[in-house]
ROTI-393507 format. One record per residue (C-alpha): residue number from 1; x negated, y, z. Coordinates in pm, 1 decimal, m for minus. Last residue first. Layout:
% residues N
+-----+----------+----------+----------+
:   k :        x :        y :        z :
+-----+----------+----------+----------+
: NUM :        X :        Y :        Z :
...
+-----+----------+----------+----------+
***
This chain:
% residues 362
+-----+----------+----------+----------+
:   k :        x :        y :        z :
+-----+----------+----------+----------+
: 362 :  m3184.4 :  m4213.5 :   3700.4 :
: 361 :  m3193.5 :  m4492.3 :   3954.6 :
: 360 :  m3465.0 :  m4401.3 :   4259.6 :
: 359 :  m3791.9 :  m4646.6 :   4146.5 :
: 358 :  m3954.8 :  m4934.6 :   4325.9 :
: 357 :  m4245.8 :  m5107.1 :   4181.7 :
: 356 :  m4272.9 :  m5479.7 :   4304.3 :
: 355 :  m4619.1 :  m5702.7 :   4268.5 :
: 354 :  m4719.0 :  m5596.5 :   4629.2 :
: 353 :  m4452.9 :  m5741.4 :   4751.9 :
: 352 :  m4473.4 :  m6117.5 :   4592.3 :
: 351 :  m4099.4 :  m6231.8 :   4490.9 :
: 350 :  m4001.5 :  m6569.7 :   4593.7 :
: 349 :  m3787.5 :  m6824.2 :   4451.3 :
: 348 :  m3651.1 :  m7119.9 :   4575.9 :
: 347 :  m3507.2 :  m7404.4 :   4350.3 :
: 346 :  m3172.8 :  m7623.0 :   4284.0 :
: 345 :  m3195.4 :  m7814.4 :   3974.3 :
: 344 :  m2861.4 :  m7719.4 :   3744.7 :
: 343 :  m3028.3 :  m7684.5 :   3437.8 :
: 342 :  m3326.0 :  m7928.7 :   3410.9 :
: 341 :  m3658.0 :  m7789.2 :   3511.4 :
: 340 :  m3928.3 :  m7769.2 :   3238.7 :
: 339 :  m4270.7 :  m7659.7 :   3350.6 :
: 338 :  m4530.8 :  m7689.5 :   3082.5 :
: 337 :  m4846.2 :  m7433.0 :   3085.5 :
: 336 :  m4858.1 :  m7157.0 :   3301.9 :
: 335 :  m4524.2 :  m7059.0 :   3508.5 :
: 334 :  m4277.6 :  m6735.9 :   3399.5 :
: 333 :  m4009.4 :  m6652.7 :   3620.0 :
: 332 :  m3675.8 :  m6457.5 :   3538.0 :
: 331 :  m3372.5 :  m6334.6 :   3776.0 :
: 330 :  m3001.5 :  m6376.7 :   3648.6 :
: 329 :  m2717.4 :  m6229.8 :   3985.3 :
: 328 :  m2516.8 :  m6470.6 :   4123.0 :
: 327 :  m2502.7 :  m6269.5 :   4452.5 :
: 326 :  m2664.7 :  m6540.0 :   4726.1 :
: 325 :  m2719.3 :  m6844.8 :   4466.4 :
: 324 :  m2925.9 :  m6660.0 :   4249.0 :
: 323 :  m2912.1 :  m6766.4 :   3877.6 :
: 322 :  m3246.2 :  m6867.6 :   3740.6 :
: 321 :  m3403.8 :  m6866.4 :   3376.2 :
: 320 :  m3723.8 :  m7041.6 :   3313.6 :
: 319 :  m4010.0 :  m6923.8 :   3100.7 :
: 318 :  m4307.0 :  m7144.2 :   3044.5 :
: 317 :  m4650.1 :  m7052.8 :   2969.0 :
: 316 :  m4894.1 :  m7089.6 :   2715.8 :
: 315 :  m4649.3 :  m7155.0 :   2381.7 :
: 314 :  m4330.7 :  m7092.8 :   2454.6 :
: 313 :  m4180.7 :  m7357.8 :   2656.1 :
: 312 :  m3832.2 :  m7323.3 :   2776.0 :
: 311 :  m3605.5 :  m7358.6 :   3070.0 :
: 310 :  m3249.4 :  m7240.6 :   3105.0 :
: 309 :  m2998.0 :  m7139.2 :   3418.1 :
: 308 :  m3199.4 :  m7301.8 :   3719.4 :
: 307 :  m3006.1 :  m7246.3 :   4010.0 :
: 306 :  m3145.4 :  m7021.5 :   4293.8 :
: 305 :  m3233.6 :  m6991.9 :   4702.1 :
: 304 :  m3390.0 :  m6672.0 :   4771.8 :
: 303 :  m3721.4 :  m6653.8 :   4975.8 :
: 302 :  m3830.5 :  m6388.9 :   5191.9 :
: 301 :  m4136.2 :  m6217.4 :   5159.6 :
: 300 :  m4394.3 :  m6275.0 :   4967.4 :
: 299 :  m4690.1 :  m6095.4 :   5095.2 :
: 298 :  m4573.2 :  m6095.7 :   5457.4 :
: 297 :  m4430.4 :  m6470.1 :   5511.3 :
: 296 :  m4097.6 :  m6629.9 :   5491.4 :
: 295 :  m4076.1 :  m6986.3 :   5543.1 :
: 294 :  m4071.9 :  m7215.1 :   5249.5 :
: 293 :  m3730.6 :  m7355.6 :   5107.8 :
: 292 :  m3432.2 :  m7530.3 :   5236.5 :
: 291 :  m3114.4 :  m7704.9 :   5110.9 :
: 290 :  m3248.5 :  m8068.2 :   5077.9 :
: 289 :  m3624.1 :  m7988.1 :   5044.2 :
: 288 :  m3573.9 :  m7728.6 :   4734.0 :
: 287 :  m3911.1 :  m7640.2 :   4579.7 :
: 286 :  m4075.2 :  m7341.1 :   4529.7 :
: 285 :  m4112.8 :  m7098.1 :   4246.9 :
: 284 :  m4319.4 :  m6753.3 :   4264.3 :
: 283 :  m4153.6 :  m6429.3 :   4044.1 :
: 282 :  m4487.1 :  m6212.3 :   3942.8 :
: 281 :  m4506.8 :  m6393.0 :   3601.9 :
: 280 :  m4141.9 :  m6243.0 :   3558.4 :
: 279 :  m4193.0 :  m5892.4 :   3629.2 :
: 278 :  m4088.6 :  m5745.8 :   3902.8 :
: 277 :  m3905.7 :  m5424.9 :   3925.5 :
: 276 :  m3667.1 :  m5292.7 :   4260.1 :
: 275 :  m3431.7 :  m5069.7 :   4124.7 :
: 274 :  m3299.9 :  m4782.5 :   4410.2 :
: 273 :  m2948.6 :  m4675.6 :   4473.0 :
: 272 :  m2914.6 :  m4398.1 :   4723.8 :
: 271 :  m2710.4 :  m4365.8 :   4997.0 :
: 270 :  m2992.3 :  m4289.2 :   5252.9 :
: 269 :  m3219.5 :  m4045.1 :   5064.1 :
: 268 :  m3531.1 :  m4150.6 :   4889.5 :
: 267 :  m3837.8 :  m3899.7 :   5094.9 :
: 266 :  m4108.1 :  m4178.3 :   5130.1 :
: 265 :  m4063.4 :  m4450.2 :   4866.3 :
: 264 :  m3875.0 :  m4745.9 :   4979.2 :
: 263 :  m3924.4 :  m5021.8 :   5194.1 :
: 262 :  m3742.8 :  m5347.7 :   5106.1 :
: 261 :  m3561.8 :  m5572.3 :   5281.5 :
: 260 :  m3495.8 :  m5961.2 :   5198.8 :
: 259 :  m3523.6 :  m6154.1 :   4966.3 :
: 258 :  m3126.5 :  m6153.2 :   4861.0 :
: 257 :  m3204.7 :  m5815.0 :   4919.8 :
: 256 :  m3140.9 :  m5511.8 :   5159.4 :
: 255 :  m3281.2 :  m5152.4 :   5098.0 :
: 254 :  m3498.7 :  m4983.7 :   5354.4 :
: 253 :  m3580.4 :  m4592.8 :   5423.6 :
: 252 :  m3299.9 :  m4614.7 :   5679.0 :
: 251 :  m3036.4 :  m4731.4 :   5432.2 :
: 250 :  m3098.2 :  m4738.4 :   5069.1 :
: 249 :  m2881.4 :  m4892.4 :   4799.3 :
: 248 :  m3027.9 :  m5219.6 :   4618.7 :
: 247 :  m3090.7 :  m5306.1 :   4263.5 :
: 246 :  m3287.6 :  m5603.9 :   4180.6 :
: 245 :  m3457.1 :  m5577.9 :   3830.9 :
: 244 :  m3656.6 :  m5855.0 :   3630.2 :
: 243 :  m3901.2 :  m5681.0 :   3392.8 :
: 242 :  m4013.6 :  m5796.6 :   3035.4 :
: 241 :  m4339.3 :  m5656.5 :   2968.4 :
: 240 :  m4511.5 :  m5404.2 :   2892.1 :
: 239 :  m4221.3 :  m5114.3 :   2766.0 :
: 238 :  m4041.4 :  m5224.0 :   3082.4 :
: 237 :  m4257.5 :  m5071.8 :   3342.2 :
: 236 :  m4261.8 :  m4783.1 :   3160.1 :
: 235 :  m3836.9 :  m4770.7 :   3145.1 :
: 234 :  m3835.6 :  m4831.3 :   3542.9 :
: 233 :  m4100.7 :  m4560.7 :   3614.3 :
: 232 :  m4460.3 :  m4378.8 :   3614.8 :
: 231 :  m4553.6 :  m4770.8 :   3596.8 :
: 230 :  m4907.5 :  m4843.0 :   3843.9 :
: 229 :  m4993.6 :  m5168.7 :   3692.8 :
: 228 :  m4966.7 :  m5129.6 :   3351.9 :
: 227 :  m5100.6 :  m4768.3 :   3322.6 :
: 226 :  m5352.9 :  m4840.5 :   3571.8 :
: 225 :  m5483.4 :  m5106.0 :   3369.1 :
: 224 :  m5454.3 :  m4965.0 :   3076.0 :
: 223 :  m5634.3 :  m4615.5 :   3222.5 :
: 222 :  m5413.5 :  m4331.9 :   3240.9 :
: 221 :  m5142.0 :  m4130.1 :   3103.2 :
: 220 :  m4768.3 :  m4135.4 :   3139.4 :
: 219 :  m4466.2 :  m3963.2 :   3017.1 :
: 218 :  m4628.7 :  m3799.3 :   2752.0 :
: 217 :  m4300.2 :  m3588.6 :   2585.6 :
: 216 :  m4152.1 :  m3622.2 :   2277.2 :
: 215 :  m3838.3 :  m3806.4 :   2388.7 :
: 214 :  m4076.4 :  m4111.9 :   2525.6 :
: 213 :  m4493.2 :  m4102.7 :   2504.0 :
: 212 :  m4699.6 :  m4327.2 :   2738.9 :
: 211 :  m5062.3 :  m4145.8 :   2695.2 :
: 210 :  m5319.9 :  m4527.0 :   2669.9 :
: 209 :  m5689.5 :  m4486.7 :   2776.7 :
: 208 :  m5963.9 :  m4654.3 :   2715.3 :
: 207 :  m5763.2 :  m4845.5 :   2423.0 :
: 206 :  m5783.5 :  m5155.2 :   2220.0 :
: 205 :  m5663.7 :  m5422.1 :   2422.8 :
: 204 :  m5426.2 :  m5254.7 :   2603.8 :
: 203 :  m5324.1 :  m5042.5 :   2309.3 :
: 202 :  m5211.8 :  m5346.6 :   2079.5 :
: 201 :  m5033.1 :  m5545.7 :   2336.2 :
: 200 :  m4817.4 :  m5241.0 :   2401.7 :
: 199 :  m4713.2 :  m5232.9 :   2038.2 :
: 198 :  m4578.5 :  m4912.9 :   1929.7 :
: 197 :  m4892.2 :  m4783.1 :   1819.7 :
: 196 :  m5101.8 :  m4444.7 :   1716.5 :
: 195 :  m5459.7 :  m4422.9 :   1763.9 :
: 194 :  m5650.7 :  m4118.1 :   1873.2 :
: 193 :  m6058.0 :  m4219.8 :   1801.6 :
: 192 :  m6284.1 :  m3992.5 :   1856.2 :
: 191 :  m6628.1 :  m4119.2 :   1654.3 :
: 190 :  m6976.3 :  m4199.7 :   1822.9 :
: 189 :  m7048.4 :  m4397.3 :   1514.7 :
: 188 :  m7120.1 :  m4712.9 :   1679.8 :
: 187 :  m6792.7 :  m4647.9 :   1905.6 :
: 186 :  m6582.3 :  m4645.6 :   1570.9 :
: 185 :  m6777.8 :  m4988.5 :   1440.9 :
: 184 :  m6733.5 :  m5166.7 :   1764.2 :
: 183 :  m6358.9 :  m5058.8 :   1762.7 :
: 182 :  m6318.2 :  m5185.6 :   1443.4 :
: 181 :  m6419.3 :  m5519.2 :   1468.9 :
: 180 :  m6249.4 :  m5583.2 :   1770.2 :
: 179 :  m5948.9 :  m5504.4 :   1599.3 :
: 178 :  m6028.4 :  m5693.0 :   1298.9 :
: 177 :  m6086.3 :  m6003.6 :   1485.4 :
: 176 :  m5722.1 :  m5935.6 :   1682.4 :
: 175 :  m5568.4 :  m5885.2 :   1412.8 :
: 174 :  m5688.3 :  m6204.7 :   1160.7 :
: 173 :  m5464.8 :  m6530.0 :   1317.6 :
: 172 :  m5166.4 :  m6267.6 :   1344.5 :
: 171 :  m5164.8 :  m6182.7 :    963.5 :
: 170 :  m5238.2 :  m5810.3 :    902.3 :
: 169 :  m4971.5 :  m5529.3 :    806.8 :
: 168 :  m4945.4 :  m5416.4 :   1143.1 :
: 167 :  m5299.2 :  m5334.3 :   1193.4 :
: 166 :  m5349.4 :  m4941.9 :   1116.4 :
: 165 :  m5057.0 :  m4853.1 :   1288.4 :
: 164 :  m5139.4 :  m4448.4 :   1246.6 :
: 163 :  m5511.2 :  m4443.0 :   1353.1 :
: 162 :  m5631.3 :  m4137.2 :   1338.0 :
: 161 :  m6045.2 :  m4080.5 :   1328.5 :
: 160 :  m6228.1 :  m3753.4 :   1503.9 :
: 159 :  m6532.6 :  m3596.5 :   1434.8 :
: 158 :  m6580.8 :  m3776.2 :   1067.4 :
: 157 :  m6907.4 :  m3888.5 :    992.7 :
: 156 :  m6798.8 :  m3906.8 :    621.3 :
: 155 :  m6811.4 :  m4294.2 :    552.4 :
: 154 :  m6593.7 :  m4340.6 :    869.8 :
: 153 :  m6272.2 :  m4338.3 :    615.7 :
: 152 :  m6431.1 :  m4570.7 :    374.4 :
: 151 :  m6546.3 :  m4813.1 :    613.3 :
: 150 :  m6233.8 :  m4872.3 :    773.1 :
: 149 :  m6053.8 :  m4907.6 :    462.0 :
: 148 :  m6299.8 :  m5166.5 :    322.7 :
: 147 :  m6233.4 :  m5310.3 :    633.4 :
: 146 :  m5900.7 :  m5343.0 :    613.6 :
: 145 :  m5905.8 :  m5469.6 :    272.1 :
: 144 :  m6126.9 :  m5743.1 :    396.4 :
: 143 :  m5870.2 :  m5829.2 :    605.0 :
: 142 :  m5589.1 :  m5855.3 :    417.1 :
: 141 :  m5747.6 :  m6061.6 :    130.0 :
: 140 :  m6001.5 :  m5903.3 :   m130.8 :
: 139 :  m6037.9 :  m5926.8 :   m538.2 :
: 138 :  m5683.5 :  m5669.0 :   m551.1 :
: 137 :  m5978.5 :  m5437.2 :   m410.6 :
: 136 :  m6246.0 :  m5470.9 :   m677.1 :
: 135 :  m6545.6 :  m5620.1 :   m621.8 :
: 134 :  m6895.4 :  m5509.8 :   m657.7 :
: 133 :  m6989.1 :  m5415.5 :   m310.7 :
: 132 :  m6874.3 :  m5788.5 :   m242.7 :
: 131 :  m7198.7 :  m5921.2 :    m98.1 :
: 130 :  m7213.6 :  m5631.9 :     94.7 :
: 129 :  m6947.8 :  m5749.7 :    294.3 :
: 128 :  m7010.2 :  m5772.4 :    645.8 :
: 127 :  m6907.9 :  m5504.2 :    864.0 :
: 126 :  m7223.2 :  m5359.1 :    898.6 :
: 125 :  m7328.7 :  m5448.4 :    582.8 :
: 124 :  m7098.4 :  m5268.3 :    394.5 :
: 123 :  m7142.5 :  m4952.6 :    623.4 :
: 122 :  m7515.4 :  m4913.7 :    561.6 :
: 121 :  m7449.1 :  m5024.0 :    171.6 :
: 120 :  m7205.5 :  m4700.1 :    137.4 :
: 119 :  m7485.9 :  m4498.0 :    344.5 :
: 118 :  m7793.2 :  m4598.9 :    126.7 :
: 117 :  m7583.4 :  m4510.4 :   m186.9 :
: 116 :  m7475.9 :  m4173.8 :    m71.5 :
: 115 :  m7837.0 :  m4083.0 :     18.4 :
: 114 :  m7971.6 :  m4218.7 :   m337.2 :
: 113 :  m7699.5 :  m3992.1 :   m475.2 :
: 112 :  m7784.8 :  m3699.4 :   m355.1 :
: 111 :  m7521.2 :  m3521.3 :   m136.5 :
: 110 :  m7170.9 :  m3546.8 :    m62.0 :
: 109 :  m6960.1 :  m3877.4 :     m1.1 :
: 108 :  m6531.6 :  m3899.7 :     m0.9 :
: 107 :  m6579.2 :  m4170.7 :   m262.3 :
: 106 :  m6861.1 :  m4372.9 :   m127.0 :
: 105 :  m6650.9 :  m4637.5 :     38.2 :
: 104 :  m6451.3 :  m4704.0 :   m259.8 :
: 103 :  m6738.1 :  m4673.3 :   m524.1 :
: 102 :  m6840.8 :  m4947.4 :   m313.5 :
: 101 :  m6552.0 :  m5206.6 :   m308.6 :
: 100 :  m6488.5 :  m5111.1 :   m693.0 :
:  99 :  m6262.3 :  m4874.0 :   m797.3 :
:  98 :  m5975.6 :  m4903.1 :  m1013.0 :
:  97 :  m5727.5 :  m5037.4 :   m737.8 :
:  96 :  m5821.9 :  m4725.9 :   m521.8 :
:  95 :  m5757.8 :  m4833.2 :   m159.2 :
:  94 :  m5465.2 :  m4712.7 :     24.3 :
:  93 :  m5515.7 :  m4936.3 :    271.0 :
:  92 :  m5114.5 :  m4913.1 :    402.3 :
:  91 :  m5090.1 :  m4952.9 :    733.5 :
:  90 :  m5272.6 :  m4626.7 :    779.7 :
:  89 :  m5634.0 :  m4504.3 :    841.3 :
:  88 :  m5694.1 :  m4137.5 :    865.6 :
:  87 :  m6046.9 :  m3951.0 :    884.1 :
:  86 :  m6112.5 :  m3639.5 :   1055.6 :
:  85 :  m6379.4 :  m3313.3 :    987.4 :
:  84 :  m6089.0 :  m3079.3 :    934.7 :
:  83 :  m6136.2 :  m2916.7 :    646.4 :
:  82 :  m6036.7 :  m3192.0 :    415.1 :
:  81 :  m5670.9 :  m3126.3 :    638.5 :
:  80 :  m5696.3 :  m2745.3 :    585.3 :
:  79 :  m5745.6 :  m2511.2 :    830.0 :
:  78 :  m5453.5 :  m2393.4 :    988.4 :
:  77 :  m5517.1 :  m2075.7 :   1200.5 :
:  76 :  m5229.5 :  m1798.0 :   1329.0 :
:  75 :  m5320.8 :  m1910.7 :   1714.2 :
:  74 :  m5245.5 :  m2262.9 :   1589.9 :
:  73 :  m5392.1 :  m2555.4 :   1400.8 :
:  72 :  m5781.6 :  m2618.9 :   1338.1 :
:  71 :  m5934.9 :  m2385.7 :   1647.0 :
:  70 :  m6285.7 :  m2507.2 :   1720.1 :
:  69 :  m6361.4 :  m2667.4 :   2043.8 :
:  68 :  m6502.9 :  m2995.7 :   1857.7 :
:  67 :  m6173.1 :  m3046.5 :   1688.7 :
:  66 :  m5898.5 :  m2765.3 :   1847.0 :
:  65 :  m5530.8 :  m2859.6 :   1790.6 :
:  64 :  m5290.0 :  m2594.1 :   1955.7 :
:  63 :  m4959.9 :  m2528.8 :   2097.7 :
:  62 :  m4639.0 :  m2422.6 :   1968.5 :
:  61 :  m4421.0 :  m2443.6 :   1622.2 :
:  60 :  m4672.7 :  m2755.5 :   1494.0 :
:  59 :  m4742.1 :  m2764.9 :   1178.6 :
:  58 :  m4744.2 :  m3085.9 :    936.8 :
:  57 :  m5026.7 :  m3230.2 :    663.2 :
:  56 :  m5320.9 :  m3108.5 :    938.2 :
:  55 :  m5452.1 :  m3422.4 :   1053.1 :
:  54 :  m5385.7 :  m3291.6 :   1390.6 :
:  53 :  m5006.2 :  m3228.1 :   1295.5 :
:  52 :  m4945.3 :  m3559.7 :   1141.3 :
:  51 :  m5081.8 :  m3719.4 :   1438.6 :
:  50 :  m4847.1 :  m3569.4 :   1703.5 :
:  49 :  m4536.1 :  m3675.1 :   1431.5 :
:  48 :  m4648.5 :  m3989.3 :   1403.1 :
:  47 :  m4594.8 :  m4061.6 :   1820.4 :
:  46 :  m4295.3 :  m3845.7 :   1825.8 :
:  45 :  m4087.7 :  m4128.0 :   2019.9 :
:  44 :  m3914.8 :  m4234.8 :   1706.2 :
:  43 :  m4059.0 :  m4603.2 :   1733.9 :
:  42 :  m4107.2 :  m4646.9 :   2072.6 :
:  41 :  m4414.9 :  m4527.3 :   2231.1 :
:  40 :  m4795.6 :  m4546.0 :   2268.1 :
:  39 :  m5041.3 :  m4264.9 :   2177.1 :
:  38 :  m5370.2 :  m4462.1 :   2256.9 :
:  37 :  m5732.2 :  m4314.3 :   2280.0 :
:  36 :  m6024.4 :  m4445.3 :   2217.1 :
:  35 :  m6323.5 :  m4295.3 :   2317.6 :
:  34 :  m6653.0 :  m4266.7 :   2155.5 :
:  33 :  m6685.9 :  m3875.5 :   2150.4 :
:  32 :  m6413.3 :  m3767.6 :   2411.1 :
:  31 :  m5979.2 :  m3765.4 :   2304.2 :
:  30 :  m5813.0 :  m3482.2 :   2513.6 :
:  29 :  m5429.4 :  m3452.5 :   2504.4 :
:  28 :  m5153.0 :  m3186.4 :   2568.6 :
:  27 :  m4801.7 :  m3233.1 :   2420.2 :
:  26 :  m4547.4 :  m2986.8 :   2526.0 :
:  25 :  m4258.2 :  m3184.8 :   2328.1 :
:  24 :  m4278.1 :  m3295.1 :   1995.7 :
:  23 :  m3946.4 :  m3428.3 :   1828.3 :
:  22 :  m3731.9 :  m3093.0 :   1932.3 :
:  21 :  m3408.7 :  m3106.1 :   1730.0 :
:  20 :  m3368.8 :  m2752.0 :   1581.3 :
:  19 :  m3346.7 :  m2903.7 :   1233.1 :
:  18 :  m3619.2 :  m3068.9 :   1297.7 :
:  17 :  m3843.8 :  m2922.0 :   1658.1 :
:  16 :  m4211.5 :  m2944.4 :   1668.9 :
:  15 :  m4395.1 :  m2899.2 :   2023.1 :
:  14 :  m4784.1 :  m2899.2 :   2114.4 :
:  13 :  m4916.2 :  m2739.1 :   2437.8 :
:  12 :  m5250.0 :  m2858.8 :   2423.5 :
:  11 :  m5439.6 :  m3093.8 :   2173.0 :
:  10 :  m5858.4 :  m3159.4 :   2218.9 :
:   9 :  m5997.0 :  m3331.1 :   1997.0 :
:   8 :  m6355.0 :  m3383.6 :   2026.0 :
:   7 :  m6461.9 :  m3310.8 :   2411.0 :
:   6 :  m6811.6 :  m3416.2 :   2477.6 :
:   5 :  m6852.3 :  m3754.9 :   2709.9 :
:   4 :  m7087.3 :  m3949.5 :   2413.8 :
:   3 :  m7265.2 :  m3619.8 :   2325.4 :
:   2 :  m7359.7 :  m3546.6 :   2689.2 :
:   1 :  m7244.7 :  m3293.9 :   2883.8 :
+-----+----------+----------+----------+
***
């Protein structure tokens, strides 16, 4: 096994109950050299919680942490967090005001000096501000904070890095430049990276691979494409992206909609109610021509006759609201650039089939 594909962190079985409230439930992770990983969930999810045990300031009451296969948390071991071989970046910088830029970055250091000195300008350079080794932090904006941050937690070759919402304190016009900067700097060093967000945005286009977390548990791991386009369920689905749902009860392994009917996952029971998800830049629009719309076909199905509720532009796309003629039920469709129907103007919509998840109702 290489170095780049080696196991860093690897987490299995973990739970932690409050007050006999379970917040951390059977949670078993792997995180590689150079990979990022993203623990994604709503806010009280358990997310923090996970990384507060591997840094080693909280204890799990199962399970295990292991950083490169040896035992930091569990089995009657918990080494302590400057132990631990990982670095921690947080919202907050937590830069020390009375330090300069480089006596920042060089604070956590061992060794000779010369070495120390060599690695603090190494790391200044690389993310471009040597020329302000000699500043002091309140001297900085947002950004450069950041990546004095960044720098100062990789400064010790840590195994593995956690990333509790490291970005969510930056302006919008610097994120995504910091992001990208980071991630080249982390993969540079070869470090694990297990980074904690509850913005799906965020993990898609930082992550190699997103774990879904909900009520403590990982309710979904894979790729973020696979994640996104393969939901575990109706609530997954709906953490990306808004969702338009068409509910339907089965009959013969089919459910009837005002587009039509839909096959349903092998083994749903006749009698059973079943959400049909598709989100909104899925929904196609076609025009009325005096009471009709487009002939049915395979991939989309067919088409359901609705009233334009609301339309909007918000920024690249378009979002306009629809009430369907056939139930009067709302349905969602977003369109690239400006497309502003007035309310009232008849349209058809289609829905593309393999764009639909279908899920049993809990």
């Amino acid at each position: 096994m290489s170095s780049q594909s080696a196991v860093r962190l690897q987490i299995d079985g973990l739970g932690r109950a409050f007050q006999g409230r379970p917040v951390v439930r059977d949670v078993t992770l792997s995180v590689a050299a150079g990979q990022v990983l993203c623990l994604l969930g709503p806010s009280g999810c358990g997310k923090s919680t996970t990384l507060r045990i591997v840094a080693g300031v909280d204890w799990p009451d199962t399970g295990t942490v292991r950083v490169d296969g040896r035992v930091v948390t569990g089995e009657g071991r918990r080494v302590p967090p400057e132990e631990r071989s990982v670095g921690l970046m947080f919202q907050d910088f937590a830069l020390f005001p009375h330090l300069s830029v480089a006596d920042n970055v060089g604070f956590g250091l061992r060794g000779p000096r010369a070495q120390r000195q060599a690695r603090v300008r190494e790391l200044l350079e690389r993310v471009h501000l040597d020329s302000h080794a000699a500043a002091f932090p309140h001297e900085l904006s947002g950004g450069e904070q950041q990546r004095v941050a960044l720098v100062r937690a990789i400064a010790p070759r840590p195994r593995v890095m956690l990333m509790d919402e490291p970005f969510s304190g930056l302006d919008n016009r610097l994120r995504d430049g910091i992001r990208d900067e980071t991630l080249a700097v982390l993969k540079e060093e070869g470090t694990a990276v297990l980074l904690v967000t509850h913005e799906p945005e965020e993990a898609l286009r930082m992550a190699d691979e997103i774990a879904l977390m909900r009520g403590g548990r990982i309710v979904q791991r894979g790729a973020p494409y696979n994640v996104y386009n393969n939901p575990a369920d109706r609530e997954a689905a709906a953490f990306f992206s808004d969702i338009n749902v068409i509910t339907g009860e089965v009959n013969g392994a089919l459910t009837e909609t005002p587009f039509g009917r839909f096959l349903v996952p092998g083994g749903v029971q006749d009698g059973t109610v079943v959400d049909i998800v598709i989100r909104p830049q899925h929904v196609r629009i076609d025009f009325d021509r005096e009471g009709r719309g487009p002939l049915p076909t395979p991939q989309d199905g067919t088409p359901a006759r609705a009233i334009v509720v609301r339309s909007r532009f918000i920024g690249k796309e378009s979002l306009v609201e629809f009430r369907l003629d056939q139930d009067g039920s709302r349905m969602s469709a977003t369109v690239p650039s400006v497309f502003l129907p007035k309310p009232g103007t008849p349209l058809w919509l289609m829905i593309r089939r393999d764009r639909c998840f279908v899920f049993p109702r809990k």
